[in-house]
C-alpha positions in Angstrom: -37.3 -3.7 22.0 -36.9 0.3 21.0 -33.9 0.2 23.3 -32.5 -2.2 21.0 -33.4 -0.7 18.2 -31.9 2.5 19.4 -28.4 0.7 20.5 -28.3 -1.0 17.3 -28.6 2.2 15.3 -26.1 4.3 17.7 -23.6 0.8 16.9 -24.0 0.9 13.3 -23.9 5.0 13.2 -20.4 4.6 15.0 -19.5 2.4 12.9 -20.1 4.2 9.5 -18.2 7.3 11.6 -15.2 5.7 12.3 -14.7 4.0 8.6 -15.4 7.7 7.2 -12.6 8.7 9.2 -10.2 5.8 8.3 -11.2 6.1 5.0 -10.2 10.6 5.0 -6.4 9.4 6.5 -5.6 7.5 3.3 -1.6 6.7 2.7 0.2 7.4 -0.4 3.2 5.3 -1.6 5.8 5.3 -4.4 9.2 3.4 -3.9 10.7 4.7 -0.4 8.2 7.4 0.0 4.9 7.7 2.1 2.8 10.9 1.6 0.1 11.1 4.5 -3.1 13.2 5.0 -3.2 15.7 1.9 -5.5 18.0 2.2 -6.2 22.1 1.4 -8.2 25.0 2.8 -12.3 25.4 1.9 -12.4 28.3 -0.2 -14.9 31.1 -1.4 -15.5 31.1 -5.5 -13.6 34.3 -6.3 -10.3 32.8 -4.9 -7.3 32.5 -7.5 -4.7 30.5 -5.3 -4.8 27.8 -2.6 -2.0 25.8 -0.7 -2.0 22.2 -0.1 -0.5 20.1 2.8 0.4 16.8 3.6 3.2 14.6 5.3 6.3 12.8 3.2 8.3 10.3 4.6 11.4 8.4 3.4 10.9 5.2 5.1 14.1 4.4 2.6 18.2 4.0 3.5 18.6 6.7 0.5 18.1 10.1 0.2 15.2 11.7 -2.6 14.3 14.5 -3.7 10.8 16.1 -4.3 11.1 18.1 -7.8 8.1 19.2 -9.1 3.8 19.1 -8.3 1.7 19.9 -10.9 -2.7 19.3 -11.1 -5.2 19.7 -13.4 -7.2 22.3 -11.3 -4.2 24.6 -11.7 -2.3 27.2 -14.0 0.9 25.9 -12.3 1.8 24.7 -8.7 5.1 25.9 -7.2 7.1 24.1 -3.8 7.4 26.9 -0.8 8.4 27.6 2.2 8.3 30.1 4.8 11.4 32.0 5.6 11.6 34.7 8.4 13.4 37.9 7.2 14.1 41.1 8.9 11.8 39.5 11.3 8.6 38.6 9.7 7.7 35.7 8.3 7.8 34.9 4.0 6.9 32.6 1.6 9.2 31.9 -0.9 9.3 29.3 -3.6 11.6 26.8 -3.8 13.1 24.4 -6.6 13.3 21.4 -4.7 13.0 19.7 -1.6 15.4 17.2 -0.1 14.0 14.2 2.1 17.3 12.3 4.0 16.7 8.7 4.7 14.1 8.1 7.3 12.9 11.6 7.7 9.2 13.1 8.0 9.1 16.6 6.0 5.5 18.4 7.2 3.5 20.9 4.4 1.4 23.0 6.5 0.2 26.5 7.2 3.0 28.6 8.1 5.6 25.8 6.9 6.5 23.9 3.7 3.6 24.1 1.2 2.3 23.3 -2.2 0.9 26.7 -3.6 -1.9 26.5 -6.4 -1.7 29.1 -8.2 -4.4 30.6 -11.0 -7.2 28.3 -10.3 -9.2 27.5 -12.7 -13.2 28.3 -12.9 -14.4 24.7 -12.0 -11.5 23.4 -9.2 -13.0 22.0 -6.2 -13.9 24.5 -3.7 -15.7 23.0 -1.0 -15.3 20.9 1.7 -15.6 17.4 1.2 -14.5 17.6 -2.3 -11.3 16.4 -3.6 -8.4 16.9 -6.1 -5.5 15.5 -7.9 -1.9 16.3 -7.0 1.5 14.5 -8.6 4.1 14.7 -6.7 7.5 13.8 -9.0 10.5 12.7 -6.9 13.4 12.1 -8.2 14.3 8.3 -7.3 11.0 7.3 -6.2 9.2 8.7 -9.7 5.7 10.1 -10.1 3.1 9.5 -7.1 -0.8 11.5 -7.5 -2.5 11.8 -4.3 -6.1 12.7 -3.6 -6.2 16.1 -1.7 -9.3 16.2 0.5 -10.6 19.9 0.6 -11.7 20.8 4.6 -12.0 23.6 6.0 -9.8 22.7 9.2 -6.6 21.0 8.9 -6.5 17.1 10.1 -5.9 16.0 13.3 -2.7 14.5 13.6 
């Protein structure tokens, strides 16, 4: 019988593992657009800024347009990219982002990003804790997505 016991407990720990990881990969949708896996970098307390990543898709026949990102945790949130000049890599903010029909745009380190910038005293910090983000795109309209603080990125 402790064999059982033990089996059953291993079964039912799986279990609860695999529906905690289901439940971290949540999908985001507004209109034609699918935002997957947002999440940001643990940070210490003293830190000011943060990026935050994730994956849009336009499962859509027509192009959009990401505009804005704004969040309570926030002074303001800015679109950027990384550029290489005079051979080094930059970050540099940009207005907008297009997203043709059918195409997967990636935010992550070293890439496209969300930067958070002036954080205020009480955002989220650790990992395991979570934020708001609204993402406005121009045809598909307003979508806010739940940004899972980690201290690795997500496994694709």
């Amino acid at each position: 019988m402790p064999h059982a016991r033990r089996s059953l407990a291993w079964f039912a720990s799986l279990v609860l593992l695999l529906a905690s990881g289901i439940a971290a990969a949540k999908d985001y949708s507004v209109g034609d657009i699918k935002v997957q896996a947002p999440w940001s970098q643990a940070l210490p307390p003293s830190a000011e800024t943060v990026a935050a990543y994730f994956i849009i898709t336009n499962t859509g026949m027509n192009p959009d347009r990401l505009l804005s990102v704004e969040t309570p945790i926030a002074g303001s949130a800015e679109l950027h990219k990384h550029v290489h000049v005079d051979g080094m890599m930059k970050m540099q903010q940009i207005d907008t982002l297009a997203i043709d029909p059918e195409q997967q745009v990636t935010f992550a380190p070293m890439n496209n990003h969300v930067m958070l910038l002036n954080l205020k005293e009480d955002a989220p910090r650790t990992e395991g804790d979570s934020f708001p983000l609204t993402l406005t795109f121009e045809k598909a309209g307003k979508l806010t997505v739940d940004v899972e603080i980690r201290r690795t990125a997500p496994k694709p």
